[in-house]
C-alpha positions in Angstrom: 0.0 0.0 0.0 1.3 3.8 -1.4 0.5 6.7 1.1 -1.1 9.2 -1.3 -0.5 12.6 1.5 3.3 12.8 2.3 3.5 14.3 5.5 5.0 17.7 5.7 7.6 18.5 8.8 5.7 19.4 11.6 3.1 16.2 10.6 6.3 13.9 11.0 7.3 15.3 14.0 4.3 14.7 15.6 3.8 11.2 13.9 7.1 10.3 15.0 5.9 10.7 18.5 2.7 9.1 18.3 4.4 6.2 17.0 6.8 5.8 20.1 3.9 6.5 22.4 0.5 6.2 21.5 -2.4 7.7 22.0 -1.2 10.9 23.3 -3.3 14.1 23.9 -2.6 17.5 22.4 -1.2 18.6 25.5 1.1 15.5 26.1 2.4 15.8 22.4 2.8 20.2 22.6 4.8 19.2 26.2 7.5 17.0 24.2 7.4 19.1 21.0 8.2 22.5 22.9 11.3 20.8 24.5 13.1 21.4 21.3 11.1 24.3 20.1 9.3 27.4 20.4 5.7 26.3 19.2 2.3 27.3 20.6 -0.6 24.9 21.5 -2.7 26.3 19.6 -0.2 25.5 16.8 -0.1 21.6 17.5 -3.4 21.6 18.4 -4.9 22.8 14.6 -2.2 20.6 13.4 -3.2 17.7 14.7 -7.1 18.7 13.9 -5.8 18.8 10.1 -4.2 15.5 10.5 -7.0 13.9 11.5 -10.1 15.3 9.5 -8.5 16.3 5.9 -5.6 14.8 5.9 -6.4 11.3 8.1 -3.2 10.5 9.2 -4.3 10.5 12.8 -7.5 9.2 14.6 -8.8 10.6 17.9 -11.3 9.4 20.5 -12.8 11.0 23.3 -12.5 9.9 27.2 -14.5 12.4 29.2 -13.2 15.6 28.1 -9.6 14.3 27.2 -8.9 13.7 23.5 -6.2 11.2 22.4 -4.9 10.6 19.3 -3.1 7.7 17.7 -1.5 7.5 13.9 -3.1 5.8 11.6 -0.1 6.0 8.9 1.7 3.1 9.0 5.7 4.1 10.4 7.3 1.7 7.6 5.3 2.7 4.8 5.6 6.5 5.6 9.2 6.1 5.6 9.3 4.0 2.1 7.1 6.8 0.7 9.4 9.5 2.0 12.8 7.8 1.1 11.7 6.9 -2.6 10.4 10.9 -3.1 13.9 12.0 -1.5 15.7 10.3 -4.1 13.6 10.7 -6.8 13.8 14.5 -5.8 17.2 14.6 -5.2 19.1 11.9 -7.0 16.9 11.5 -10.4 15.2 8.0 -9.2 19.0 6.7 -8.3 19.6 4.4 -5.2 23.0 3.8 -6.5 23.3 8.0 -5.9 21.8 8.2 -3.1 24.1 5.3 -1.3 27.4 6.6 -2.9 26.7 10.1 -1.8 26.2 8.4 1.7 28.9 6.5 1.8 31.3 8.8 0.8 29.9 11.6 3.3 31.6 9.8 6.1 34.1 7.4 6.6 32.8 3.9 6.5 34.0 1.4 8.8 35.4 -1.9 8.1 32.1 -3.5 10.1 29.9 -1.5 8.0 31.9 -2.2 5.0 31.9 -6.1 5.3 27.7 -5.7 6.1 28.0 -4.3 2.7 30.2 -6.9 0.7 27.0 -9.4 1.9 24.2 -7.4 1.3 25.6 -7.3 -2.1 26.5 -10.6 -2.6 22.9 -11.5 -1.4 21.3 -9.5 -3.8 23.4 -10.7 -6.7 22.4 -14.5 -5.2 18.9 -13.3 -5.8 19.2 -12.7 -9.3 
């Protein structure tokens, strides 16, 4: 299944911690999202209203007069969504870029190098 809304930012942000933690209230998730940065309630509250009734990324239920919400976006297929539009975006369509760019960024350790040598041997097993 393709996620048809990519999630902007600030919908990550607040996916990302409904995913580690869910349901969470408005309140709970403004708390851990003002740690890092300077952002009303308000803010995260319409936010989180847009995520749930245009957007439906996030689904909310009522306990007395506490509202929690929960993701309904799958973590994994968010990420596969957001990965293959970053490198169509940025590297024309090309994994091979995108991981040549990465692994020259940085040094690459000999672990990390050897992981390497048998992901690619098992994907040229495959074929």
């Amino acid at each position: 299944m393709s996620i048809k809304i990519q999630p902007t930012e600030a919908e990550l942000e607040i996916l990302q911690l409904l995913w580690a933690d869910q349901p969470m209230t408005v309140k709970e998730v403004h708390e851990q999202i003002s740690q890092s940065k300077d952002v009303g309630y308000t803010t995260v509250l319409k936010q989180m209203q847009r995520m749930e009734g245009e957007k439906k990324m996030v689904s909310r239920y009522k306990e007395g007069k506490v509202h929690y919400y929960s993701a309904i976006l799958n973590k994994s297929e968010v990420q596969t969504s957001s990965l293959n539009k970053f490198i169509d975006t940025v590297f024309n369509g090309s994994t091979s870029q995108l991981v040549m760019h990465a692994l020259g960024n940085k040094p690459t350790s000999k672990e990390e190098l050897e992981e390497l040598e048998k992901w690619l041997k098992a994907q040229r097993d495959k074929g």
